[in-house]
C-alpha positions as CSV (number, residue, x, y, z in Angstrom):
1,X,115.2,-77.7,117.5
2,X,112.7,-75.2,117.9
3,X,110.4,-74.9,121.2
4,X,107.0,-75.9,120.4
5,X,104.1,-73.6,121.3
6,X,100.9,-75.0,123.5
7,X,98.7,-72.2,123.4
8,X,95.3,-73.0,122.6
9,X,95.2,-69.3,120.9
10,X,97.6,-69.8,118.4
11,X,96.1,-73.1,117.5
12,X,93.0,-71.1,116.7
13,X,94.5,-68.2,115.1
14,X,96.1,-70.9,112.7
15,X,93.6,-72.3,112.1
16,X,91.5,-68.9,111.1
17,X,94.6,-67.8,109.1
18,X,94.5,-70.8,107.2
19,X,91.1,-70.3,106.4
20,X,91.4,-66.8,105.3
21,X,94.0,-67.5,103.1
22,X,91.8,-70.4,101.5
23,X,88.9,-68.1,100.7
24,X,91.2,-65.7,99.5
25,X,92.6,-67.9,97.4
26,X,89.9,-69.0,95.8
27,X,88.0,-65.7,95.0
28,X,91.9,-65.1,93.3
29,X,91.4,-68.1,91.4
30,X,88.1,-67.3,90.2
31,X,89.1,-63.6,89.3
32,X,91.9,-64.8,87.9
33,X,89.7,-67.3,85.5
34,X,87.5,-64.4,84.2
35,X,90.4,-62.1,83.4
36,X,91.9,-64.7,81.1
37,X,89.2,-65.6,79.5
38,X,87.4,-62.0,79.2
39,X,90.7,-61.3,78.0
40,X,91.1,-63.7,75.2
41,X,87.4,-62.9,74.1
42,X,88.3,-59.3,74.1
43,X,91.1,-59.5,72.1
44,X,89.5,-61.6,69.7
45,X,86.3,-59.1,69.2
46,X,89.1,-56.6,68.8
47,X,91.6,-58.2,66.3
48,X,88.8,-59.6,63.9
49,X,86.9,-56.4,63.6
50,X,86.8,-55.4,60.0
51,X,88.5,-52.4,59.4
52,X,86.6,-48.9,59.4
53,X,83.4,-50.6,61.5
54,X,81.7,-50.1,64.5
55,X,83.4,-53.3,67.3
56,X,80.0,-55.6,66.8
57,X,78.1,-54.2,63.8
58,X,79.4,-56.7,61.2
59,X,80.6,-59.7,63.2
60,X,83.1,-62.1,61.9
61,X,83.3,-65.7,63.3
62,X,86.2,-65.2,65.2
63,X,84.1,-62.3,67.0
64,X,81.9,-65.3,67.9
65,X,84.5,-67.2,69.3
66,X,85.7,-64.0,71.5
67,X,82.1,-63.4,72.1
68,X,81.7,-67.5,74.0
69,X,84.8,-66.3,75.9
70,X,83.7,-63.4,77.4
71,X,80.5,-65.0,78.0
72,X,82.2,-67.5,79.8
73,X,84.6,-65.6,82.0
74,X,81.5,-64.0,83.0
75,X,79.5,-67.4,84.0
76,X,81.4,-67.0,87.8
77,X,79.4,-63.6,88.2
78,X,76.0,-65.0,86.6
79,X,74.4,-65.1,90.0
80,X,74.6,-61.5,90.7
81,X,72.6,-60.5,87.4
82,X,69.9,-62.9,88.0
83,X,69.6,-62.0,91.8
84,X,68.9,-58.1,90.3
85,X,66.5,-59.3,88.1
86,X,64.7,-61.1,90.9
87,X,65.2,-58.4,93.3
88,X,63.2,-55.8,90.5
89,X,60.7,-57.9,90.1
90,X,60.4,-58.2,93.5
91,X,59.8,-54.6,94.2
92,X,57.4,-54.5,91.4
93,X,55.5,-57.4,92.5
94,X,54.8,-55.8,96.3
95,X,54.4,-52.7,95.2
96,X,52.0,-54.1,92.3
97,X,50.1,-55.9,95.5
98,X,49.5,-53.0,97.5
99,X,49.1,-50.6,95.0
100,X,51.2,-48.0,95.0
């Protein structure tokens, strides 16, 4: 049988690792999710591109499908390109107001 531990500090430090490891385990889940599915969309962009073209000058439908799927392995990161758009217009906004 193995001696049990009653330290008040290792109680907490489980309980912090355990944390940890569950936010690190879900941002791998998450990148995870947008590599797969950037992936797929990448690879079908790629192996429907008509011969001798540019990759999205004449699209095909299955470019369409691969272009959903990158879209949507992207939808986790969405928040990031709206939040520069509102930080620009931000910045132009105030400096708009005072002038400059």
């Amino acid at each position: 049988m193995k001696p049990k531990i009653n330290n008040p500090f290792f109680d907490f430090f489980k309980l912090v690792f355990v944390g940890v490891f569950g936010a690190v385990s879900a941002y791998a889940a998450v990148s995870l999710f947008s590599i797969i599915f950037v992936g797929i969309g990448f690879y079908l962009i790629n192996h429907y591109n008509k011969p001798e073209t540019k990759m999205l000058k004449e699209l095909q439908t299955g470019q369409y499908v691969g272009i959903v799927f990158a879209i949507i392995g992207f939808l986790p990161y969405i928040q990031y390109f709206f939040m520069s758009f509102m930080f620009e217009a931000g910045s132009y906004g105030l400096h708009e107001l005072i002038g400059n």
